[in-house]
DODRENRO-964835 format. One line per field, with one value per residue (C-alpha): chain; x, y negated, z. Coordinates in Angstrom, 3 decimals. Layout:
c = [A | ...]
px = [X | ...]
py = [Y | ...]
pz = [Z | ...]
This chain:
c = [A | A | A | A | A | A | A | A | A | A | A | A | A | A | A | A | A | A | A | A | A | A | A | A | A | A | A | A | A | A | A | A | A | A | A | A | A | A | A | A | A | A | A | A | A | A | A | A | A | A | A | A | A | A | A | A | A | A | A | A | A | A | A | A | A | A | A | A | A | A | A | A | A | A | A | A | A | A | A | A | A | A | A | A | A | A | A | A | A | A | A | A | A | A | A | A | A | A | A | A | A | A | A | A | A | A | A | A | A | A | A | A | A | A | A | A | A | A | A | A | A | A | A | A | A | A | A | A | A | A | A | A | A | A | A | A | A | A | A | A | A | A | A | A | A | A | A | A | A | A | A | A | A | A | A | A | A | A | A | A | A | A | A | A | A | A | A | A | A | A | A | A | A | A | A | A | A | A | A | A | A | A | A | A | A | A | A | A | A | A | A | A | A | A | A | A | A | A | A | A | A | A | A | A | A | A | A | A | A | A | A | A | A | A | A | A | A | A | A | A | A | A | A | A | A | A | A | A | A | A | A | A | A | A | A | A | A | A | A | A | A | A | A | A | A | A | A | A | A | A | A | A | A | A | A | A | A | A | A | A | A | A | A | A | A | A | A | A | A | A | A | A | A | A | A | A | A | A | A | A | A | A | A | A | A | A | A | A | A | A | A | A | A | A | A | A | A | A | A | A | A | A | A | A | A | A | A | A | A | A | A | A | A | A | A | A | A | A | A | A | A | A | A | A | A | A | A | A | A | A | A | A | A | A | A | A | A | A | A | A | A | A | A | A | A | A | A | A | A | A | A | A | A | A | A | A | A | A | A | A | A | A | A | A | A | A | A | A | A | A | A | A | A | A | A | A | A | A | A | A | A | A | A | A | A | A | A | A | A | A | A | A | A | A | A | A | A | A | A | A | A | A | A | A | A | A | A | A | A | A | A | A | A | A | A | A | A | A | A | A | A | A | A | A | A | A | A | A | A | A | A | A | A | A | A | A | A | A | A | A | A | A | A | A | A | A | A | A | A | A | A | A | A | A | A | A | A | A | A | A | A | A | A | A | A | A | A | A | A | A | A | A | A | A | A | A | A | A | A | A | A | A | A | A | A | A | A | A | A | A]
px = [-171.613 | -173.991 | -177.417 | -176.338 | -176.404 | -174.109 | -174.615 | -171.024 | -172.262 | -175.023 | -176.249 | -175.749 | -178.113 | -181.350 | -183.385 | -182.978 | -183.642 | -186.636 | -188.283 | -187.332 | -189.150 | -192.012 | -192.757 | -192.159 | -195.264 | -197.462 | -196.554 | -197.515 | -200.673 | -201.472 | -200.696 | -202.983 | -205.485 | -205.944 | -206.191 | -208.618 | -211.153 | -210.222 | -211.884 | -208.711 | -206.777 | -203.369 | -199.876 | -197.384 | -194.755 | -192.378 | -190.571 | -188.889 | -188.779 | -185.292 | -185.385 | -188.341 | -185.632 | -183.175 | -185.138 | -186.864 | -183.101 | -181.868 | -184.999 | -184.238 | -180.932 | -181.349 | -183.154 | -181.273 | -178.293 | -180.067 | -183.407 | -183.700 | -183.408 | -185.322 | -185.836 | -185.307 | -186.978 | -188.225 | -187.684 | -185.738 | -183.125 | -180.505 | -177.882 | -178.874 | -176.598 | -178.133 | -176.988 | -179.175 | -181.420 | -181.191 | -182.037 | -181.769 | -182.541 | -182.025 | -185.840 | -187.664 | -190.688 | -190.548 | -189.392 | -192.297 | -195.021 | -193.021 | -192.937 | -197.186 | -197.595 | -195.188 | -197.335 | -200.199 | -198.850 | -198.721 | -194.644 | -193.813 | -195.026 | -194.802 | -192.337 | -193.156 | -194.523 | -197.932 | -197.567 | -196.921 | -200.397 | -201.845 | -198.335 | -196.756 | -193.400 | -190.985 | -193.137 | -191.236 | -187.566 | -188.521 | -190.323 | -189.304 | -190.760 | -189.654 | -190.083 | -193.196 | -193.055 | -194.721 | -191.770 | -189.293 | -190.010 | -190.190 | -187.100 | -185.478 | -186.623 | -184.834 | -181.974 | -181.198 | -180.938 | -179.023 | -175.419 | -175.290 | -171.444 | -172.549 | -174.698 | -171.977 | -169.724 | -172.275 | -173.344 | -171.129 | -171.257 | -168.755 | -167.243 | -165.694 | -165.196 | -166.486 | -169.176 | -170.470 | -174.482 | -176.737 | -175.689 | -172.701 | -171.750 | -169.613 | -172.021 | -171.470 | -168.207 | -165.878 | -167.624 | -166.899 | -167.398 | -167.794 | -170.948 | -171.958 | -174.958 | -176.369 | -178.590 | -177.762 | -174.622 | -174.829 | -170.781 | -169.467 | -165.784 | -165.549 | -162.454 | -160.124 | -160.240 | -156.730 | -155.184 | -157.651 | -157.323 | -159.271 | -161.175 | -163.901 | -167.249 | -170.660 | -173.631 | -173.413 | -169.624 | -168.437 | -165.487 | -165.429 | -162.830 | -161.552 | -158.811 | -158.366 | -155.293 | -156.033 | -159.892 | -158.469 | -156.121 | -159.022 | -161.474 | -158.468 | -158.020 | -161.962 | -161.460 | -158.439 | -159.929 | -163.319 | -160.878 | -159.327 | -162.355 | -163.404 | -159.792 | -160.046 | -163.590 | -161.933 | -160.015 | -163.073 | -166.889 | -169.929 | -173.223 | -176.745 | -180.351 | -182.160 | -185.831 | -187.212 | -184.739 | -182.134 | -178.526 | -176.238 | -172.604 | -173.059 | -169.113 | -169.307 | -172.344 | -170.901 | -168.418 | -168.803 | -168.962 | -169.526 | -172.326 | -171.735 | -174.454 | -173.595 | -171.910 | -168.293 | -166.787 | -167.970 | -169.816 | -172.940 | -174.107 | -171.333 | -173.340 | -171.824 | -173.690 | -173.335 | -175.598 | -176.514 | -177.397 | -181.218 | -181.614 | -184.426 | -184.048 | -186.102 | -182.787 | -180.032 | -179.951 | -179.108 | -175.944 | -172.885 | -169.378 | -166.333 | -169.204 | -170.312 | -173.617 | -173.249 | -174.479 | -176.653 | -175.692 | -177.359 | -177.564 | -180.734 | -182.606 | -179.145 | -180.378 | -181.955 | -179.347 | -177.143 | -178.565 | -179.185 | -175.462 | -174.412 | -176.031 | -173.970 | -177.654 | -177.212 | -180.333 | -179.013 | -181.566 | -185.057 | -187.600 | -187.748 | -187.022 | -190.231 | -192.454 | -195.134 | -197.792 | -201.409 | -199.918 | -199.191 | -196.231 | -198.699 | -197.980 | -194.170 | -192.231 | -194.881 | -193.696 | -189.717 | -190.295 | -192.423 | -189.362 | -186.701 | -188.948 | -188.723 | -185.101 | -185.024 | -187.436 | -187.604 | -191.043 | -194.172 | -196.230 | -193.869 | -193.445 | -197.167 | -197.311 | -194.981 | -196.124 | -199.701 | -198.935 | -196.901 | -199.817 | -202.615 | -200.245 | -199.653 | -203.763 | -204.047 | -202.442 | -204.262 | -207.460 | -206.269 | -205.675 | -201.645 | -199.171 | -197.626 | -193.536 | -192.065 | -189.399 | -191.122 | -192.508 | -189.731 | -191.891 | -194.718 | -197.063 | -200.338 | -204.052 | -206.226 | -208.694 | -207.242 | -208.764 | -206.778 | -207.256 | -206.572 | -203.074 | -203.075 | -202.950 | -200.424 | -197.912 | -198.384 | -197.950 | -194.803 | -193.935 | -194.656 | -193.092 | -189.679 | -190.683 | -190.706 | -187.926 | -184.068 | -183.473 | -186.340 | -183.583 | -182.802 | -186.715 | -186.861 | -183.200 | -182.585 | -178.913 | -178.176 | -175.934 | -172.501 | -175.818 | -177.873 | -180.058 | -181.982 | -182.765 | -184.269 | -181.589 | -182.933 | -179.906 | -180.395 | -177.972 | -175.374 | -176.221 | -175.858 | -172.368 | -171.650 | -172.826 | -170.985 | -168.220 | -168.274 | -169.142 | -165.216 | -164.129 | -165.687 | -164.874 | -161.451 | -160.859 | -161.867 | -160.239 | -157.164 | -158.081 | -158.143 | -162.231 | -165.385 | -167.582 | -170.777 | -172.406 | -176.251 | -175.869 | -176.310 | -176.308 | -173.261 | -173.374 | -169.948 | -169.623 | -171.217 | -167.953 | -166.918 | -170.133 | -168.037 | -165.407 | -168.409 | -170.052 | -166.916 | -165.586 | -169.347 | -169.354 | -165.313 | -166.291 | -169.156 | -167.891 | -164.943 | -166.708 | -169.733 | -166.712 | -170.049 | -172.271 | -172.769 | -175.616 | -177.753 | -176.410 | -178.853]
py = [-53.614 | -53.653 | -54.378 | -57.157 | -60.852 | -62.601 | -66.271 | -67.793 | -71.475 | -73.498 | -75.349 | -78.848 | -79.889 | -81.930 | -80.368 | -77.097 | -77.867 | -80.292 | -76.855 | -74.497 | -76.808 | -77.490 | -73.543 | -73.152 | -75.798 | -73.774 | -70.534 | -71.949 | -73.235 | -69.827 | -68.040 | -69.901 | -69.531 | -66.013 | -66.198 | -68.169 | -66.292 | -63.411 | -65.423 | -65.819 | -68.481 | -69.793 | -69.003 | -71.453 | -70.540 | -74.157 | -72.253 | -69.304 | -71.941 | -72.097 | -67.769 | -68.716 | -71.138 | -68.867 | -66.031 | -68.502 | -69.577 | -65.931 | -65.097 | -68.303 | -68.094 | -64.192 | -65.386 | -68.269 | -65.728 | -63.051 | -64.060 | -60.151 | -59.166 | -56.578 | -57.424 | -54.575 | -54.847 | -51.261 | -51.201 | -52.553 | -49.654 | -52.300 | -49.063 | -48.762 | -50.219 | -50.605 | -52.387 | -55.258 | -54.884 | -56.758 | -56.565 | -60.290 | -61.427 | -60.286 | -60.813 | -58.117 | -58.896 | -62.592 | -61.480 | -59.055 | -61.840 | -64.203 | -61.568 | -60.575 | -65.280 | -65.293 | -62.143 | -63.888 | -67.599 | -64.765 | -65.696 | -62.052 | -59.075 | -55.255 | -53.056 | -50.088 | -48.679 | -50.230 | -53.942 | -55.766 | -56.485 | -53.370 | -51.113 | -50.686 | -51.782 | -48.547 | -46.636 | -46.348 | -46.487 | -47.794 | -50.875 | -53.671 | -56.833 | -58.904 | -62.324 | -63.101 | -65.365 | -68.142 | -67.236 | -67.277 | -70.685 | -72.284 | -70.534 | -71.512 | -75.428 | -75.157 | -73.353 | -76.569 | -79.026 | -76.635 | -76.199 | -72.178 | -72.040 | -74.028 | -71.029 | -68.685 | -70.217 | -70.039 | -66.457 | -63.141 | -59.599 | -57.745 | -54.101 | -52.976 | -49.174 | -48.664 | -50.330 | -50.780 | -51.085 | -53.210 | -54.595 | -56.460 | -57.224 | -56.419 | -53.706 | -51.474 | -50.034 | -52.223 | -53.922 | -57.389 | -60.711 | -64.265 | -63.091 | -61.665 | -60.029 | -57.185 | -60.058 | -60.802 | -62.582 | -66.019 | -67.118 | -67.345 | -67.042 | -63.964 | -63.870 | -61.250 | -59.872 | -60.051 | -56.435 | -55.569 | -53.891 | -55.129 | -52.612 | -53.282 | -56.085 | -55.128 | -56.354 | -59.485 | -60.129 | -59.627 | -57.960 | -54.533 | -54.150 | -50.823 | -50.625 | -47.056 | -46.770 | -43.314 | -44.139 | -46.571 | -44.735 | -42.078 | -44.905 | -46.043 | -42.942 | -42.486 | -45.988 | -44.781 | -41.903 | -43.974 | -46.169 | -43.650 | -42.222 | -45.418 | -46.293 | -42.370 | -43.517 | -45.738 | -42.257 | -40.741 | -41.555 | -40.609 | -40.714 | -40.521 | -41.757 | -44.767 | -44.773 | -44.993 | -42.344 | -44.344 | -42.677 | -45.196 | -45.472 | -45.371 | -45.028 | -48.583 | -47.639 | -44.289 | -46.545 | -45.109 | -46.736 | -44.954 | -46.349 | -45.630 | -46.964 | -48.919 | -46.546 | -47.211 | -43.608 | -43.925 | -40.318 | -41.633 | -41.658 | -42.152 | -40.959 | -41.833 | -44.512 | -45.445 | -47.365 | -44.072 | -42.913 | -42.827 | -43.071 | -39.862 | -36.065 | -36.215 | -37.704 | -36.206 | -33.602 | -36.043 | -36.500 | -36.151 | -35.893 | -36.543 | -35.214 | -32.172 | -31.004 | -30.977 | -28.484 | -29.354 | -27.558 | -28.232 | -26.723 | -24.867 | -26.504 | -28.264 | -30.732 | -28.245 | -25.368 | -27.161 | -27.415 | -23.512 | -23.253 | -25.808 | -23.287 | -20.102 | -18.939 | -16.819 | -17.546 | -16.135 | -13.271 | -15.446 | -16.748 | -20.058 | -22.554 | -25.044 | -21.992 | -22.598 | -20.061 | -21.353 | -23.002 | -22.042 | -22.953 | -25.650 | -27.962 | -26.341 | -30.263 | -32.155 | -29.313 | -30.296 | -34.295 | -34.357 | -32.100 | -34.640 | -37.318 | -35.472 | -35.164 | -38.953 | -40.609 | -41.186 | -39.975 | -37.895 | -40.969 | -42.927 | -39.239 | -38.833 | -42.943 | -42.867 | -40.005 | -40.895 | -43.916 | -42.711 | -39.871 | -42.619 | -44.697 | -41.252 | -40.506 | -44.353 | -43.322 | -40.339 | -41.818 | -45.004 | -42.472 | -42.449 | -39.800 | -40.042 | -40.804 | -37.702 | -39.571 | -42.233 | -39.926 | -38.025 | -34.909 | -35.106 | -32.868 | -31.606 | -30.271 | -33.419 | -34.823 | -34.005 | -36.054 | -38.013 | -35.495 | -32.570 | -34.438 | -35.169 | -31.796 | -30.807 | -33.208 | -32.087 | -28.440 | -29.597 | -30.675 | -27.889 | -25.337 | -26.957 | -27.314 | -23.288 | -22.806 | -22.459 | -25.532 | -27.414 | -29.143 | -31.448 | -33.000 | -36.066 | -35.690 | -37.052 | -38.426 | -39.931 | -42.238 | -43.124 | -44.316 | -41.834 | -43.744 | -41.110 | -42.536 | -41.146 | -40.994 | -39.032 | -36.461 | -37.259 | -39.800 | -37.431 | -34.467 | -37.139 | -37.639 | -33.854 | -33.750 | -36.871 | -35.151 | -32.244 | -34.225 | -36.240 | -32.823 | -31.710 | -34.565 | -34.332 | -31.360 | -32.540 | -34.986 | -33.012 | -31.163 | -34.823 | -34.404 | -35.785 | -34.685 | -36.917 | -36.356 | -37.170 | -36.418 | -32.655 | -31.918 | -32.062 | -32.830 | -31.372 | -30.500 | -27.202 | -25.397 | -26.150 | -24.402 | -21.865 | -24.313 | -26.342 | -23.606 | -22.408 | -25.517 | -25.721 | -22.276 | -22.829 | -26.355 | -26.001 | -23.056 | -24.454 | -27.392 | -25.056 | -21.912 | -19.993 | -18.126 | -18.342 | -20.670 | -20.423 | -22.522 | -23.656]
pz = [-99.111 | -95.980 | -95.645 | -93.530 | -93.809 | -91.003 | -90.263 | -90.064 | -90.056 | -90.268 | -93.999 | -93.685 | -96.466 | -95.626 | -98.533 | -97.416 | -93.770 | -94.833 | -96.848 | -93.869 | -91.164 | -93.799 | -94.343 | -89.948 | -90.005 | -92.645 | -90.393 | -87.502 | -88.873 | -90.467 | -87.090 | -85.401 | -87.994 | -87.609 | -84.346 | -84.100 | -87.025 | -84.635 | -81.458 | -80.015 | -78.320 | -80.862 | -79.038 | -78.889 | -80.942 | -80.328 | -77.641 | -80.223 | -83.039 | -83.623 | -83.645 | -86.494 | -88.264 | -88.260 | -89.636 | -92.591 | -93.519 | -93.627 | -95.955 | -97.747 | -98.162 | -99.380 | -102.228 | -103.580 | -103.491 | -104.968 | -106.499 | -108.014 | -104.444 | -102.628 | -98.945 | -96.704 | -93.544 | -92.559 | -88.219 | -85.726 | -87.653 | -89.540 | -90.154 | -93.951 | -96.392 | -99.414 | -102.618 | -102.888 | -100.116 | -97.547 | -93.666 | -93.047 | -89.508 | -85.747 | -84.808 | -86.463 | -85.028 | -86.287 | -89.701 | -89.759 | -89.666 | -91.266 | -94.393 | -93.665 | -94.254 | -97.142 | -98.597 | -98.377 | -100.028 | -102.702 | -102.239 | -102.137 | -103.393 | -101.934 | -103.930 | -101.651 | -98.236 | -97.084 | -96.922 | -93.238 | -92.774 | -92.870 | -91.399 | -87.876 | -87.385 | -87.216 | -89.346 | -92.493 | -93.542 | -97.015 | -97.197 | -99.745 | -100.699 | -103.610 | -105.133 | -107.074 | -110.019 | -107.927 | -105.553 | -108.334 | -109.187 | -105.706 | -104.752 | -108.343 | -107.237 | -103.802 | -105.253 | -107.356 | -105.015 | -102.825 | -103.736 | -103.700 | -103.226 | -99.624 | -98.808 | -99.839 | -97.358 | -94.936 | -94.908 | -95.848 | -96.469 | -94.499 | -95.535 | -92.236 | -92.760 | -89.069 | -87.696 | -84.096 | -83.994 | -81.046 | -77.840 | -76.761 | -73.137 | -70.490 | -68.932 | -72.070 | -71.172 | -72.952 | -75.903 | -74.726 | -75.273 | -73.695 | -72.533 | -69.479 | -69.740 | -71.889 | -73.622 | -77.715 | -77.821 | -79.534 | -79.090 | -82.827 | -81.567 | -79.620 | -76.766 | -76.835 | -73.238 | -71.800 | -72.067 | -74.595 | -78.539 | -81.475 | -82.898 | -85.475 | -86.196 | -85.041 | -87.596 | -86.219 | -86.740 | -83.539 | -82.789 | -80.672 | -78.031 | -75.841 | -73.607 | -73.792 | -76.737 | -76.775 | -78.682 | -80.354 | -82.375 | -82.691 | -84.410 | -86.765 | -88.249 | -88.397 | -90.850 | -92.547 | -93.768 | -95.018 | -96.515 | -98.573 | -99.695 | -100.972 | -102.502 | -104.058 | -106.026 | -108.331 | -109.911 | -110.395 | -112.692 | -110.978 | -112.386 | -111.739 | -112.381 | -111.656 | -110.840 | -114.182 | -114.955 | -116.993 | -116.126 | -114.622 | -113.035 | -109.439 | -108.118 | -106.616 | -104.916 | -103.388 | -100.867 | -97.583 | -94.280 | -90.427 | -88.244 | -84.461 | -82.304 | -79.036 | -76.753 | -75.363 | -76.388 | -80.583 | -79.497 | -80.946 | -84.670 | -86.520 | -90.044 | -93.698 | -95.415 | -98.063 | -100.945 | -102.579 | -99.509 | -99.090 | -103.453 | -102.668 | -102.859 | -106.234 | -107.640 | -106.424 | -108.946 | -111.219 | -110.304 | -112.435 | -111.497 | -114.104 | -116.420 | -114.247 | -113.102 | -109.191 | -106.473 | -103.254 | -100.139 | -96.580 | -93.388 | -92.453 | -89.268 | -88.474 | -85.194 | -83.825 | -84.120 | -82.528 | -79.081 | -79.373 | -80.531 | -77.435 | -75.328 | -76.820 | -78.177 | -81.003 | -83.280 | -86.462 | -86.560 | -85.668 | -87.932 | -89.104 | -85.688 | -87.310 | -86.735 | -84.254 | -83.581 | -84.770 | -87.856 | -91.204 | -93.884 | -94.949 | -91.541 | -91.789 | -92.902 | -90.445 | -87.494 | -88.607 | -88.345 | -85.352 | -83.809 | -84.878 | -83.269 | -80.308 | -79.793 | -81.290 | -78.708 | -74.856 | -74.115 | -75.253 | -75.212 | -77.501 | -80.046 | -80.115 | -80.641 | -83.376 | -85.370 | -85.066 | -86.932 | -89.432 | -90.282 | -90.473 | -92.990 | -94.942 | -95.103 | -96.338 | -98.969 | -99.871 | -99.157 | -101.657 | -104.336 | -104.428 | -103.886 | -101.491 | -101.503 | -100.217 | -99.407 | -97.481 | -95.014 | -95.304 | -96.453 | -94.256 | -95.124 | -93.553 | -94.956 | -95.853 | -93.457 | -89.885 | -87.827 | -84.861 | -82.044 | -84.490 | -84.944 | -81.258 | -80.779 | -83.555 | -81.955 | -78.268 | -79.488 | -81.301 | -77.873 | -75.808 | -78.280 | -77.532 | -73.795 | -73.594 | -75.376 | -74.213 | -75.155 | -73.123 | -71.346 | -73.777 | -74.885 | -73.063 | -72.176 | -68.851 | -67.753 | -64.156 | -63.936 | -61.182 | -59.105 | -58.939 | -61.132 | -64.092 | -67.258 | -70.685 | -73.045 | -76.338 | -77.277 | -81.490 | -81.160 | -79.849 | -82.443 | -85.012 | -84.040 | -84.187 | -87.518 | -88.823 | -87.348 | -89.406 | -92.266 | -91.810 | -92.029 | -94.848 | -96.465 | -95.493 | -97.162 | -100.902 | -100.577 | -100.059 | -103.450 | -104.854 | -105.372 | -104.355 | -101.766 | -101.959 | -98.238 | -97.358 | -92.899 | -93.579 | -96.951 | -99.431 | -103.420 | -105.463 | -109.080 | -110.119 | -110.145 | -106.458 | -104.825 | -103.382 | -101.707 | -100.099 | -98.958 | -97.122 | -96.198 | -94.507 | -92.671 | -91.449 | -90.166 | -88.313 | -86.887 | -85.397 | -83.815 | -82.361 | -81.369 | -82.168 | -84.382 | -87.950 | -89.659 | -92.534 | -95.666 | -98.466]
């Protein structure tokens, strides 16, 4: 069910390792190459080779298993789980360039986003790359004198209900391991620290364990309660459409799973995924449930409510919270991402950074005559032809509007440690968990009326007929995590 491949074992078959070490030598050759035409001196890559092997076998292996596969390799981000797309390696970097050579061996083609030559890594959240024919047939070669039931054995899809994202170590407050450092941990057999619960598998199949019983019991119900949603699908026939806008049954694909991200308490993400997830807004109406039309419901301005709301700052009667002065409904969405950024990221350098590049991929577009994906830039919009200090200056306003606000406290969000030691630590992660957390309970109660709630972080789909329950189940929920005022349901 998730996007992720985990390595149990190596492949112990010499035409497979004979093609991986081949297509490491043609890499290294092309690297060096281009860097060269570009008057520069070649790296030496020999030292990270086996992190190069291991990324070539997990691209490999992804296609023998699935030649119809998309690959999914959008940011150092591996929490999307989506049905036959696949995040495949630990070094994004390496897979990045690795993707860019095969690209140009005309091995791959782009299915969407700019392709890895020409984009910045962390850009977009929806870039796939699929097998050309050439790529077909070379793959379709290796694949015979492979054994594919070796591969199977060799690399799994796990379905944990819970799942515990990044580092391992003993530093992180009880996610341990053999190692002993905050580095990536290698150990394929994990030791139970004495005293110690199991609690759930990180991405890379290690197991999570707490010593506090009290969090532990907390996280199990967190699973049990995924787990019956997911046993609950089976009772029920959910439709919707497919890109070219063919209806087709997507229950399977509507198994949930909850993505924490490292942090010793589970107080940070903790969003639904599921394979439906991230299908586009353009769809979602689309959806049918035991054969009725659904309903959409979100919260208005939700992230940013909720540090007003954490503050006991009644904003029911303002104007829109994307409003800057200066700027009209036109640069409205833009305002709203470059916010999220904000509360997302540890500095104004790396928000201005970040944005900047996703606005020059979005005028590529443009300029190349496509629409772009609303989706894909998650409805960045902005008047044509602003140049790079006019969005310099968007972004910085962006900045300073929350600055002067009540809630300045928490852009840039500083937290010192037992130490004294301060550190940037962006708050997103921890609204994120606050809104997954009214999601479970949400959730919680269609399932006690034996229906489904489909949820997409703040927004909820239910058949037509249940608008009312959603939209009070909404108001009653957030209300009695927040203890506060009321907010604005869409």
């Amino acid at each position: 069910m998730t996007a992720q491949i985990i390595e149990n074992k190596k492949i112990n078959n010499k035409h497979f390792s004979d093609a991986i070490e081949a297509t490491f030598n043609k890499y290294n050759s092309w690297k060096a190459e281009k860097a060269i035409k570009k008057g520069k001196k070649p790296k030496d890559i020999k030292s990270k080779k086996p992190q190069y092997i291991s990324t070539i076998e997990a691209l490999f292996t992804t296609f023998i298993l699935k030649p119809d596969s998309h690959i999914y390799r959008p940011t150092n981000n591996r929490q999307k789980p989506y049905t036959n797309k696949y995040s495949v390696t630990r070094y994004p970097n390496i897979e990045k360039t690795i993707l860019a050579f095969l690209e140009d061996l005309e091995v791959i083609n782009q299915d969407s986003a700019p392709s890895y030559k020409y984009r910045t890594v962390g850009v977009s959240n929806s870039s796939t790359f699929s097998l050309t024919q050439k790529g077909k047939t070379t793959i379709s070669r290796l694949a015979k004198k492979v054994n594919p039931e070796n591969i199977k054995t060799a690399y799994s899809f796990h379905d944990d209900p819970i799942i515990m994202r990044e580092k391992c170590g003993h530093n992180a407050g009880g996610i341990c391991t053999k190692c002993t450092n905050r580095s990536i941990c290698t150990n394929k057999q994990p030791i139970k620290p004495k005293g110690k619960s199991y609690l759930c598998y990180d991405f890379k199949k290690r197991p999570t364990f707490l010593n506090n019983s009290v969090l532990v019991e907390e996280v199990k119900t967190m699973g049990k309660q995924v787990n019956s949603y997911n046993s609950a699908l089976s009772g029920h026939t959910v439709l919707c459409n497919d890109k070219h806008g063919l209806q087709v049954d997507v229950t399977s694909k509507l198994k949930l799973q909850r993505i924490f991200n490292s942090n010793p308490n589970f107080k940070k993400g903790g969003r639904f995924y599921s394979s439906q997830t991230n299908i586009g807004k353009a769809l979602r109406p689309s959806y049918i449930i035991d054969g009725s039309k659904t309903v959409e419901l979100d919260y208005s301005c939700m992230f940013i409510s909720m540090l007003y709301h954490h503050l006991k700052i009644d904003i029911s009667g303002r104007e829109d919270l994307y409003k800057i002065d200066g700027y009209g409904d036109e640069f409205r969405l833009t305002i709203k991402i470059i916010t999220n950024a904000i509360l997302n990221i540890k500095s104004a350098s790396g928000a201005i950074s970040s944005m900047l590049a996703k606005m020059d991929l979005y005028d590529k577009e443009i300029e190349a005559g496509k629409i772009p994906d609303v989706d894909k830039f998650d409805g960045l919009q902005y008047p044509i032809g602003m140049d790079t200090d006019s969005k310099k200056k968007l972004i910085k306003d962006a900045i300073q509007h929350l600055k002067s606000s009540e809630i300045s406290e928490f852009v840039f969000h500083k937290v010192t440690d037992k130490n004294g030691k301060v550190t940037n630590e962006p708050i997103g992660l921890f609204l994120m968990y606050r809104e997954s957390y009214i999601a479970s309970r949400i959730i919680a109660d269609f399932q006690a009326m034996s229906e489904i709630c489909i949820p997409v972080h703040d927004s909820y789909i239910v058949r037509k007929g249940l608008e009312g329950e959603l939209r009070e189940s909404m108001t009653k929920n957030y209300h009695d995590v927040w203890k506060t005022y009321p907010m604005n349901i869409k």
